[in-house]
N, C-alpha and C positions, 0 to 999 in steps of 0.2 A: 604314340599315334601311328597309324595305319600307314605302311609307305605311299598309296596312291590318294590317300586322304593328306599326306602333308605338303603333294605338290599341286591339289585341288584348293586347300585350304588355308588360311593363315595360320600362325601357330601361337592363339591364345591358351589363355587356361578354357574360357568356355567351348572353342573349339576340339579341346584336348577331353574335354568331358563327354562333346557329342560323338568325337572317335573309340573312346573306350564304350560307350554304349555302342556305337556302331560293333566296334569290333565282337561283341556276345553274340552279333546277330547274322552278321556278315557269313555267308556261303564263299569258302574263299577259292573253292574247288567247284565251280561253275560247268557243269557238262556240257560239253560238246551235244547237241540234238543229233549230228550223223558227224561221220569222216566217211570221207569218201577216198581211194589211193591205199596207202599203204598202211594195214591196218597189222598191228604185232602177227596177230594169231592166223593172217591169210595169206600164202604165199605169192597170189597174184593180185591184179586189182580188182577191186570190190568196192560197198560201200554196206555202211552198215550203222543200225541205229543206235545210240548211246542208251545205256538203263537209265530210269529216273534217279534222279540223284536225290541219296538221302538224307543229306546234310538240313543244319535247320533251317528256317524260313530266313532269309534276307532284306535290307532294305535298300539294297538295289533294285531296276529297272527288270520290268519280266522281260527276258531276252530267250532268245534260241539264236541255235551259231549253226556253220557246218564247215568242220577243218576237210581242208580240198588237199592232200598231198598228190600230186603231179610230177614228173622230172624234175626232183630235186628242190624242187618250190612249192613253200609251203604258203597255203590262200588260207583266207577266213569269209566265209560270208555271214554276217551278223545282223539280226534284227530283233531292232532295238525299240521298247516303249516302255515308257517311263509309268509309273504310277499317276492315277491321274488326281493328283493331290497338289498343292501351293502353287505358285506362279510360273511362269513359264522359266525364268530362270533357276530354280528348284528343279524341275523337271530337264533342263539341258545338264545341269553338274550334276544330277542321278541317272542321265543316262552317257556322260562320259568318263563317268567313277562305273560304273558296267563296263563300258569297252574297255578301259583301261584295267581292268579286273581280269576280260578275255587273255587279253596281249598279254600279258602277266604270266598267267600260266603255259605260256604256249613254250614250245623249247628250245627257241631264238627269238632274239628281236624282230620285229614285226612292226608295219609300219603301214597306218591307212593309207590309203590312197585315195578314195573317192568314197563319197557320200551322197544319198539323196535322203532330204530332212523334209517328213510330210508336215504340214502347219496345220493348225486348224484357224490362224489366223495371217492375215498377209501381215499388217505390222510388228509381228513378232519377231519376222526373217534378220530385220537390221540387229535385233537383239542377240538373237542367235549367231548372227556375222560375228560379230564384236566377242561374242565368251569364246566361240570355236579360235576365232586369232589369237586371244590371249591365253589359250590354254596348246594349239597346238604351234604356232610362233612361226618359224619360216619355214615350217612342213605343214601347211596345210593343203591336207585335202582338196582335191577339185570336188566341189561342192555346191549341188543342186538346192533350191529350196523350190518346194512346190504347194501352191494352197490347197490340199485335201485334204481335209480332217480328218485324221485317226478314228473307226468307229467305234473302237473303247470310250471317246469322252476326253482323250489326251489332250495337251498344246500341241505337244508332236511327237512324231516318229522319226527313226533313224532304222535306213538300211546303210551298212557300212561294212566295203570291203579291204581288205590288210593283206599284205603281203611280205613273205619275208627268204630271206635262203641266203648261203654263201655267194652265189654268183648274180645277186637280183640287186639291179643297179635304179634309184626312185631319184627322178628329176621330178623339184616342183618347179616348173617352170610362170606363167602367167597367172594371175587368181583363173583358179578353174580350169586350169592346165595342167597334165602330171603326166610324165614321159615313164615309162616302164619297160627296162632291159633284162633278158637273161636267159642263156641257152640259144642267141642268136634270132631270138624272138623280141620285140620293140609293139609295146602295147603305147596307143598316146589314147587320154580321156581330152574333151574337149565338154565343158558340162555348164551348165547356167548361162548362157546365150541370149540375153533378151534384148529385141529390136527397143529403139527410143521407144518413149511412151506416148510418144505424139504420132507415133502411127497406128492407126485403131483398123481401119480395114483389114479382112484378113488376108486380101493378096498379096498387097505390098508388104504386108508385115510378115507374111510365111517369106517371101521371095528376100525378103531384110533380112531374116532371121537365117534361111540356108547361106547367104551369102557371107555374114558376119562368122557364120560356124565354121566354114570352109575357110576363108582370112585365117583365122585363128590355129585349125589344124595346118594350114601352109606355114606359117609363122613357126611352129612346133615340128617340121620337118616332114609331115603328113601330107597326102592328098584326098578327095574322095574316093579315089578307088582302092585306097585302102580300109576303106569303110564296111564294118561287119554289122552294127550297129545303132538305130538313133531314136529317141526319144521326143515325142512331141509334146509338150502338154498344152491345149490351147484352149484359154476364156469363152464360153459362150459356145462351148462348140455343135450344138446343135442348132444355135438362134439363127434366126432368116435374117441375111445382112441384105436388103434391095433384093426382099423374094430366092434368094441363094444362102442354102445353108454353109454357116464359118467353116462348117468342115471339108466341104467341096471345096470353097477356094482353098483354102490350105492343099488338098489335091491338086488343083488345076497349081499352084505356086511350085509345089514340087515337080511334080511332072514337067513342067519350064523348064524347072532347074537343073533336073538328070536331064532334058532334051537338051540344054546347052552345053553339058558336059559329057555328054555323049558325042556329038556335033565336033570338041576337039578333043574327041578319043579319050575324055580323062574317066568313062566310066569301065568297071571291069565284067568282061566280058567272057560269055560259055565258048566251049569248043566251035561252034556254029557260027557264032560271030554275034549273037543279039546279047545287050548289056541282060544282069543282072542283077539284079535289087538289096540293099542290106533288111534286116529285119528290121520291124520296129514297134514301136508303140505310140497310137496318136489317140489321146484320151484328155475328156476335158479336167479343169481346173477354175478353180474362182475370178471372178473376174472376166476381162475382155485383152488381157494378155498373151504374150506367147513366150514358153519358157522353151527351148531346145538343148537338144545333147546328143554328144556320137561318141563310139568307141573306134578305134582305128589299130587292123594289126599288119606290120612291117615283115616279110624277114625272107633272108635268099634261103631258109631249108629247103632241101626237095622232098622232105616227109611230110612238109606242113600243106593242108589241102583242104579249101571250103565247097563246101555242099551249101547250095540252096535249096530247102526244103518248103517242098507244097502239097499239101492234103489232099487224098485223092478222094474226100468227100465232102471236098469244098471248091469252088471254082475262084481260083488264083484271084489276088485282089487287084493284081495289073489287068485282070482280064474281065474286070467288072463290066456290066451294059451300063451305057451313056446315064439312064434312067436311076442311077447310083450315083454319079458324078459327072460330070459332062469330061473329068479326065478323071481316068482312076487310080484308086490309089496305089502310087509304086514303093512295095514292099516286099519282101519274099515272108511265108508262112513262118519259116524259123533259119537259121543260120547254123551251120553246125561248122565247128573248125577242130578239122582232125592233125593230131599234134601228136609225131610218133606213134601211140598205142592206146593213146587217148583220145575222145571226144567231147566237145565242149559244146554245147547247144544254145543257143540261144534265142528262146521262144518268143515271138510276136504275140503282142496282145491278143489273145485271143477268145470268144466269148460264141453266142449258142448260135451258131449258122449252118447251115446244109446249103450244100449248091451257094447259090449267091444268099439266100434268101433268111431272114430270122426267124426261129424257130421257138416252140413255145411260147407264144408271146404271155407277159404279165403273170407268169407264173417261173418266179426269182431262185425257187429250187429245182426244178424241171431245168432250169438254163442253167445253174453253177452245174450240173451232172453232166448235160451235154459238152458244154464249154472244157470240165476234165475229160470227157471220152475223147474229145477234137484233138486237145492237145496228149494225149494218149497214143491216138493213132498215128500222130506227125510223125513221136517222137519214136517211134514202131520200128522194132527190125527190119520187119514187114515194108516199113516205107523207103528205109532209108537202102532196099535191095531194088523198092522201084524207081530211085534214082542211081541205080547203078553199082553202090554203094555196098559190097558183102562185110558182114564181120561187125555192123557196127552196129549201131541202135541202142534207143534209153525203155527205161520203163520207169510209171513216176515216182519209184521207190530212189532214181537215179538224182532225182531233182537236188539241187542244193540251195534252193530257196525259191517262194516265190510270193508275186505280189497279187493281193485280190483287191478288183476296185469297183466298189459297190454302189449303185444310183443311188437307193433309197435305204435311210438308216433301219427301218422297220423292216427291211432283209440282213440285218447283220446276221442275228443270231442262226438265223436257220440257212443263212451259205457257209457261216466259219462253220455248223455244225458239219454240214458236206465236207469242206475242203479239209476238216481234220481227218473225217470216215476215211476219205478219200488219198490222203496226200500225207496221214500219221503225224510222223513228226518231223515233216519238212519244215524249216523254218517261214514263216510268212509276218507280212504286213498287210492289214485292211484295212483299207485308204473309201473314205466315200469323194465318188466323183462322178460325172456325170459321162454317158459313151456314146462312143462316134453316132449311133443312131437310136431316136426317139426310143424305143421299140425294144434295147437291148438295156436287160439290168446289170449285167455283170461283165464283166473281164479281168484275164486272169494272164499274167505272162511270169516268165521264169527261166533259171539254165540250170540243164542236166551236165553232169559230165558220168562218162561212160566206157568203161573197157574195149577198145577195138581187139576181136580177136584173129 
């Protein structure tokens, strides 16, 4: 029997039959889609895409990866969807017999760290809880579950990242908690966040849920101003709650929130002295819930240095008119953290807007093209020299994955056909979910990392 099949599996005879069938069919040499960092054949860094691999057909999970080597540490960003064949359980051990397949061949041990797992049904998450702890034990994963259906027809999807190196030090600390040390650098995930379920409004329930996230990353040795990153997913979010749409109060709840924390100085702030915002993504999901999650990075380097990044063909989304939100949304465009010679981007949901205003309307391929130009431009030399910033900049060849989140399933095919024209062989996940406004089909968010030169 297969090594990653006899620690997925019991070891009967009938299970030893479906391993030697497996094994005829198994690709056990899985390519990498890109590596980004240090590739044999390039003496600086680069990134660059893997050939098709031509090994035979498998019956694992169709995956795309991108190995990220950086100083010394070695990342994985993995996305994962299973076949959309048997039950949901079927589909979770074929797509953690794939990750487990990745890790395998990589050239140390490797160790997830976080996870976000798309559903196409809410009752499934408790199912999925329960295999993930029984197969990953007292390393698990901080791990998101969110209700948007896979547009393949899947139970779900898995983006999952791994990290590994001689000096990378992985605390799991609380469910949903994982501290990450190395090179004087302290990454904390704080992910799966959700206010009681007896709060349904969405003010109180954004203002529960920032509050809860923030407890959580203090608890883990974190504050929000070490906050590069956070994730909103919220229920209903376009529904009129008492004539005010769920997504505005979720604005007005955070804007409170950074105004309190601003108030005692705990937000981080430009040369000038006015706070700046992390990036983020606030995109709806099933339901009338709110799921949240933040990324937080630590560390006294004096080479380490974030850029907030804003489109200079879009008007800042803290700087929205009232006629958008009565408070606006505080976010930056993208987040870049420059780290020695490298940059790490990290793009806000982003979809088909000019100026304030949405563009294209009802026409779902006109907007995935715009939505890639948007985040094109952000990620732009070009832009990142009009925040001051020489030598750095992504193109989206640099991207190391990203997520597209689609209103309506009758656009799958013709936006994945864009964002592959578009984006080759970035790894991706297409999630259907509904976005921040009536009016917009698509959103797309993602991280570049990139050669500072």
């Amino acid at each position: 029997m297969s090594s990653y099949l006899c620690e997925l599996m019991p070891d009967t005879e009938g299970t030893r039959d479906i391993a030697q069938e497996i094994n005829s069919a198994i690709c056990y040499r899985m390519e990498p889609s890109k590596r980004i960092g240090k590739i044999p054949s390039c003496q600086s860094g680069c990134s660059q895409n893997s050939p098709p691999c031509g090994s035979p057909p498998c019956l694992l999970s169709d995956q795309s990866h991108t190995v990220i080597d950086v100083e010394q540490t070695h990342r994985l960003a993995m996305m994962i969807t299973p076949q959309a064949v048997g039950d949901v359980t079927d589909q979770i051990w074929e797509a953690l017999s794939t990750i487990r397949v990745i890790l395998k061949q990589q050239p140390e041990p490797m160790q997830v760290t976080s996870q976000t797992v798309f559903l196409r049904r809410a009752e499934d998450a408790q199912t999925c809880r329960n295999l993930f702890r029984a197969y990953f034990q007292d390393r698990m994963p901080a791990t998101n579950f969110v209700v948007q259906p896979p547009c393949g027809g899947q139970a779900l999807a898995i983006e999952a990242w791994a990290v590994g190196g001689e000096n990378v030090e992985v605390e799991f600390l609380d469910p949903g908690v994982v501290r990450i040390s190395y090179d004087g650098l302290r990454w904390i995930y704080v992910v799966g966040v959700n206010p009681p379920a007896s709060i349904t409004a969405a003010y109180p329930q954004s203002k529960c849920a920032f509050k809860m996230m923030n407890r959580r990353l203090e608890n883990a040795g974190g504050t929000f101003r070490d906050v590069v990153r956070t994730w909103l997913y919220q229920g209903g979010i376009t529904q009129d709650e008492r004539d005010i749409e769920r997504y505005r109060e979720l604005n007005r709840a955070r804007t409170d929130f950074f105004s309190d924390l601003s108030e005692q100085d705990r937000m981080p702030r430009r040369d000038d002295g006015t706070a700046f915002y992390p990036a983020s993504t606030g995109i709806g999901t099933n339901g009338l819930g709110l799921t949240t999650s933040c990324m937080a990075l630590q560390t006294d380097r004096d080479d380490v240095r974030l850029v907030s990044l804003e489109n200079p063909h879009q008007t800042s989304a803290f700087n929205y008119a009232k006629s958008f939100s009565v408070k606006s949304p505080k976010f930056a465009r993208a987040m870049s953290v420059l780290i020695g010679d490298y940059a790490t981007t990290w793009i806000s949901g982003t979809a088909s807007i000019i100026n304030s205003e949405s563009v294209h309307l009802g026409d779902a391929a006109r907007q995935t093209e715009q939505t890639i130009d948007n985040i094109q431009n952000l990620i732009s030399r070009k832009n990142f020299e009009r925040h001051g910033v020489f030598g750095a900049g992504a193109e989206l060849e640099d991207l190391a994955k990203v997520r597209v989140y689609i209103k309506r399933p009758e656009d799958y095919e013709t936006c994945r056909a864009i964002c592959e024209r578009r984006f080759h062989s970035v790894p991706s996940i297409y999630a259907q979910a509904d976005v921040c406004r009536s009016n917009l089909l698509v959103e797309i968010e993602g991280v570049a990392f990139s050669k500072v030169s």
